[in-house]
N, C-alpha and C positions, 0 to 999 in steps of 0.2 A: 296118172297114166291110164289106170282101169278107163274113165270117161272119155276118155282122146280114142283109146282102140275101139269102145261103143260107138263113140260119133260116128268116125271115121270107115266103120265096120270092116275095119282090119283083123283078117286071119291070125292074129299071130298074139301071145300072151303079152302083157304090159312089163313085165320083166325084162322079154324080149325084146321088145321096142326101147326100152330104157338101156339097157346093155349095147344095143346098136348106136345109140343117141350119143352114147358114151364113149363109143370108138369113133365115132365120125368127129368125135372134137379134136382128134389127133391129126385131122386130114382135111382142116379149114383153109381155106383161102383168103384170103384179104381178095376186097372188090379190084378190080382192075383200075391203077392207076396209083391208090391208096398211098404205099409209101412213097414213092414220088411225091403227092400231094402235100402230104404231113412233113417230109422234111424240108420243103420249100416252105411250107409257113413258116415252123421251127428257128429257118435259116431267116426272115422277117421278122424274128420275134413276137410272134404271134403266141399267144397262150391255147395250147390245145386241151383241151377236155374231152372226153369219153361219157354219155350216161346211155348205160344202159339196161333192160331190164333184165332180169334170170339167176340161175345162181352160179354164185362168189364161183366156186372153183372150174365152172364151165367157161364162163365168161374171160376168167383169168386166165382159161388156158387157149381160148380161142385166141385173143392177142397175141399170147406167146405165138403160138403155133403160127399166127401171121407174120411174125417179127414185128408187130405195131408196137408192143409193149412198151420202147423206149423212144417213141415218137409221143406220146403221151404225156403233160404235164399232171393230168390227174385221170381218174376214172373212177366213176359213181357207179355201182352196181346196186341195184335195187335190191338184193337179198341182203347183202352188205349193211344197207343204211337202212331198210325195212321201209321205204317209199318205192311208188315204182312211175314210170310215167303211164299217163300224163296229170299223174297229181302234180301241183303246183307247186310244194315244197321239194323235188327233187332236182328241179331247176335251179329253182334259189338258191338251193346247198351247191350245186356245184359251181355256180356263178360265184357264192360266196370263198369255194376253195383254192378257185383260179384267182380272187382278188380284182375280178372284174365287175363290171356293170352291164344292165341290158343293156344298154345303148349303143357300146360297144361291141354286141355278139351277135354271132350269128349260130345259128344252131342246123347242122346241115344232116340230114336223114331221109328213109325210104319210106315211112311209116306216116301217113297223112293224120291221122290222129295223134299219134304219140310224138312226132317230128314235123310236127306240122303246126296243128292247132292248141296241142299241150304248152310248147314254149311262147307261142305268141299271146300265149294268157297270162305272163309275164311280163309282156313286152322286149321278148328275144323277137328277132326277124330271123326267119323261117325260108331256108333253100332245100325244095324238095327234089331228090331224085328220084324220078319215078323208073321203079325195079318191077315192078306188077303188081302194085299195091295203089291202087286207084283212087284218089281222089274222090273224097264225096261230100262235097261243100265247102270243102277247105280251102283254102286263099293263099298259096306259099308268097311271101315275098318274091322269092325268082323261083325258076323251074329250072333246073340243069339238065344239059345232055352228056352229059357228061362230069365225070369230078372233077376232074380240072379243072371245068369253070368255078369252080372255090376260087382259085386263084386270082378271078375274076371280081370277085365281091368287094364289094367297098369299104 
């Protein structure tokens, strides 16, 4: 946190900002649409997975706090498993937990590196929604305007 408040060159102590960090995961939102989306795949039998990176007890409570939790067949958290994306074995693993295959998945995220070009170095196919995180070379499989179009996917 010291280096984020140099970066950043935010007034305020790194304690401070970490205490803030710490009450805002009380007051997360699920993106718009989200559980809609997850319990209609659910209701297809579709195997949902979660990988994401940061730590265990943040991550876990962001879910909660969305009520995704239990729209979730698994979730990979990179503190948890001590990989994070987009190294190549934190895919694998979760690919492997769900009992599925690439061929089979598709790996849907905002992050053009980490959801983007990390899983297609598996041979996951890669649907990006673009949130403000731009594109910089990466190739999604499809682009969404929306999450809904998950539902869409082949």
């Amino acid at each position: 946190m010291p280096l984020l408040v140099e970066e950043l060159g935010l007034s305020c102590f790194a304690a401070d900002l970490l205490t803030h960090y710490d009450t805002a995961l009380d007051h997360a939102q699920a993106m718009p649409h989200a559980a809609e989306v997850l319990t209609e795949l659910r209701r297809r039998g579709v195997n949902i997975g979660v990988v994401t990176n940061g730590w265990e007890d943040a991550q876990t409570r962001c879910l909660a706090g969305c009520d995704l939790s239990d729209l979730a067949d698994d979730v990979v958290i990179s503190e948890a498993v001590g990989l994070s994306k987009p190294d190549p074995c934190i895919y694998h693993l979760a690919l492997k937990r769900l009992g599925v295959t690439t061929a089979h998945s598709w790996f849907v995220g905002d992050s053009p590196r980490n959801d983007v070009w990390g899983p297609q170095q598996v041979g996951m196919r890669a649907a990006y929604l673009p949130t403000g995180h731009p594109l910089n070379g990466e190739r999604p499989d499809v682009t969404l305007t929306d999450l809904r179009d998950v539902l869409n996917l082949p």
